[in-house]
MARFI-662219 format. One line per field, with one value per atom (N, C-alpha, C): residue number from 1; atom name; x negated, y negated, z negated. Coordinates in steps of 0.1 Angstrom, whole numbers, plus 5000, padded with zeros to 4 digits. Layout:
REM MARFI-662219
num <- NUM; ...
atomo <- CA; ...
px <- X; ...
py <- Y; ...
pz <- Z; ...
//
This chain:
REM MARFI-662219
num <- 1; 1; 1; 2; 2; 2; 3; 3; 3; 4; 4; 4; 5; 5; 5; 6; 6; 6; 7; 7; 7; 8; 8; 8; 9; 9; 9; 10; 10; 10; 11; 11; 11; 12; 12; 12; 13; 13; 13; 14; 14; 14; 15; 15; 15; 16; 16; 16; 17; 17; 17; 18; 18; 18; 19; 19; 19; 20; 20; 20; 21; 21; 21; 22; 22; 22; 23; 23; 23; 24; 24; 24; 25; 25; 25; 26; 26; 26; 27; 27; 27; 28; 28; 28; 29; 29; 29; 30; 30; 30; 31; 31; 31; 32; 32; 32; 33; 33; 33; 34; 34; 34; 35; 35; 35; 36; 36; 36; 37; 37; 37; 38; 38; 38; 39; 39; 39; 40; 40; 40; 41; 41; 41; 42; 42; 42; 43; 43; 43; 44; 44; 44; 45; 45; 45; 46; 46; 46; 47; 47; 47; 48; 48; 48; 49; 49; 49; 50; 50; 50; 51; 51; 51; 52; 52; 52; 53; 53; 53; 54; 54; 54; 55; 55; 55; 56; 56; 56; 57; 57; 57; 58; 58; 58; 59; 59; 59; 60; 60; 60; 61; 61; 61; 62; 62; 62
atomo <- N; CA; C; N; CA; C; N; CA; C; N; CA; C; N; CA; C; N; CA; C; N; CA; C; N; CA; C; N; CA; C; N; CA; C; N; CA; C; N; CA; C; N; CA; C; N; CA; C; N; CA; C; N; CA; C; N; CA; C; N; CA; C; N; CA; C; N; CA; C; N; CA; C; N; CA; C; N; CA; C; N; CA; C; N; CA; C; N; CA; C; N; CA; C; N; CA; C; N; CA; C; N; CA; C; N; CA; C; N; CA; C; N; CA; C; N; CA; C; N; CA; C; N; CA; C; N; CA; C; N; CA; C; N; CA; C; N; CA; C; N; CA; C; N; CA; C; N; CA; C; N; CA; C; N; CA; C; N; CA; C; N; CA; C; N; CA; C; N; CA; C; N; CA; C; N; CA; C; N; CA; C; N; CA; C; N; CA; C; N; CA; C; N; CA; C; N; CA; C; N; CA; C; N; CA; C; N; CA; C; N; CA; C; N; CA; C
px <- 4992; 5000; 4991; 4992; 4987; 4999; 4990; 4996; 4994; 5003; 4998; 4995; 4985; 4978; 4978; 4977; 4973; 4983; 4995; 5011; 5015; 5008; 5012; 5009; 5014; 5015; 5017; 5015; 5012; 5027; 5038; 5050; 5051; 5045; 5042; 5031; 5021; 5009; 5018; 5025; 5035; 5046; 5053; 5060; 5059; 5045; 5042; 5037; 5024; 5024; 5036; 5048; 5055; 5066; 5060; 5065; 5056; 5044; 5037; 5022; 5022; 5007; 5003; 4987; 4975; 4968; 4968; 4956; 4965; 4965; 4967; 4961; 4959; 4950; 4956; 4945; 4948; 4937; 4944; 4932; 4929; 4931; 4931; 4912; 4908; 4890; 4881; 4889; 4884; 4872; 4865; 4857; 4864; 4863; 4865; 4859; 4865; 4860; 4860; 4868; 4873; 4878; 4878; 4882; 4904; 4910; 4919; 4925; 4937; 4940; 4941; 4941; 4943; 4932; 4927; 4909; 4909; 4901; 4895; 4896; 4902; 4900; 4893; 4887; 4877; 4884; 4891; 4894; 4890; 4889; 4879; 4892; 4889; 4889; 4887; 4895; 4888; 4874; 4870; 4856; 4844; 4851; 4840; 4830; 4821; 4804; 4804; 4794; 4795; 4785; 4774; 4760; 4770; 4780; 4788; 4797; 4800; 4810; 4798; 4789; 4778; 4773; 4771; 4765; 4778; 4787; 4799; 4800; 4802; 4803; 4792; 4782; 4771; 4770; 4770; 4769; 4781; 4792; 4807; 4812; 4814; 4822; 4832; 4840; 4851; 4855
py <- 5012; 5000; 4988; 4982; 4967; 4950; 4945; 4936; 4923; 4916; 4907; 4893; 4887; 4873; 4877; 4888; 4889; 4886; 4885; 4887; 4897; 4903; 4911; 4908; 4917; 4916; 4932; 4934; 4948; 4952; 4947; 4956; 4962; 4954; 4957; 4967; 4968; 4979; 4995; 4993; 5002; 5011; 4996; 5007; 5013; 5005; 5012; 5029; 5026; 5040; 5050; 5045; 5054; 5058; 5050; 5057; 5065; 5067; 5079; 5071; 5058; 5051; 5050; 5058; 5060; 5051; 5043; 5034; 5023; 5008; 4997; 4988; 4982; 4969; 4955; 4948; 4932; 4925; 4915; 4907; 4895; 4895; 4883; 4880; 4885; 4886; 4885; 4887; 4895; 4903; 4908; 4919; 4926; 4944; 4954; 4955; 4952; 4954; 4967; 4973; 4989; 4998; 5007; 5020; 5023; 5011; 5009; 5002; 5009; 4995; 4982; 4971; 4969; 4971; 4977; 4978; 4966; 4955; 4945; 4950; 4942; 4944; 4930; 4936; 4923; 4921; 4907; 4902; 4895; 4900; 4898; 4891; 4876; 4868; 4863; 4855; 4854; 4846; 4842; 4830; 4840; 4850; 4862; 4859; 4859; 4863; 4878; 4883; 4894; 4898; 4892; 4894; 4899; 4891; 4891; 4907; 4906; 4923; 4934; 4932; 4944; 4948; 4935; 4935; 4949; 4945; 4948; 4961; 4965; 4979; 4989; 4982; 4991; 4994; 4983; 4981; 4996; 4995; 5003; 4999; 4983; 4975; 4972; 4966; 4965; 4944
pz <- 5000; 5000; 5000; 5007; 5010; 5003; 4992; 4980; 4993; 4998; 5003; 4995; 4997; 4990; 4981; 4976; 4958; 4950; 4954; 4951; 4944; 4927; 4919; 4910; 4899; 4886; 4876; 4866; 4861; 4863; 4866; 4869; 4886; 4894; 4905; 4903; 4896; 4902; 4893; 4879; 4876; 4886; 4890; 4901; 4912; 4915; 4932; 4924; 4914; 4909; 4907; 4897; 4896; 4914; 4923; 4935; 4942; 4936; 4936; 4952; 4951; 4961; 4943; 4953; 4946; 4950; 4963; 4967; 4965; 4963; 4964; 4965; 4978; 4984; 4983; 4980; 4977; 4984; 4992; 4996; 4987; 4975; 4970; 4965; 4973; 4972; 4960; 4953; 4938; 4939; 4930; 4930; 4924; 4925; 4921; 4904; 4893; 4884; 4876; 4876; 4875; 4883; 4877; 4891; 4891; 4887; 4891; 4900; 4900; 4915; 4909; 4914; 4932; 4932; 4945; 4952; 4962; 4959; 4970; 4983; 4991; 5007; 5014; 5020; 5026; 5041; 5041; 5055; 5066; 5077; 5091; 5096; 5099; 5110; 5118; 5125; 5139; 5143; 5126; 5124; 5120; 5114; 5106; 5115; 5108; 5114; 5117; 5126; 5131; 5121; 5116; 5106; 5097; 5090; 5075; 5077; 5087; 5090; 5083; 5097; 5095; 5083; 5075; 5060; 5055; 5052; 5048; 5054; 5066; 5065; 5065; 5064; 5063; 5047; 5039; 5025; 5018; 5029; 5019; 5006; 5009; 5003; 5007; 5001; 5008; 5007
//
């Protein structure tokens, strides 16, 4: 499930669990501080540097 703009709160990351999504993405470009959801998603636009991608998917960051 993808959180759009970082548009949650602990009743939202509750119910998507209790509908049974184990992954939940936020772009709200946070760093990943625990191994809960939401997991950071990194967003490529149309300005993205192609250097800044590569870093990025080479790294397996998100």
């Amino acid at each position: 499930m993808g959180l759009p703009f970082g548009r949650y709160n602990r009743r939202t990351l509750v119910r998507l669990s209790d509908q049974g999504y184990v992954h939940v993405y936020s772009s709200d470009g946070t760093p990943r501080l625990r191994a809960t959801n939401p997991i950071p998603r990194w967003s490529v636009r149309k300005d993205t540097d192609l250097k800044a991608l590569t870093d990025v998917v080479a790294s397996g960051t998100s």
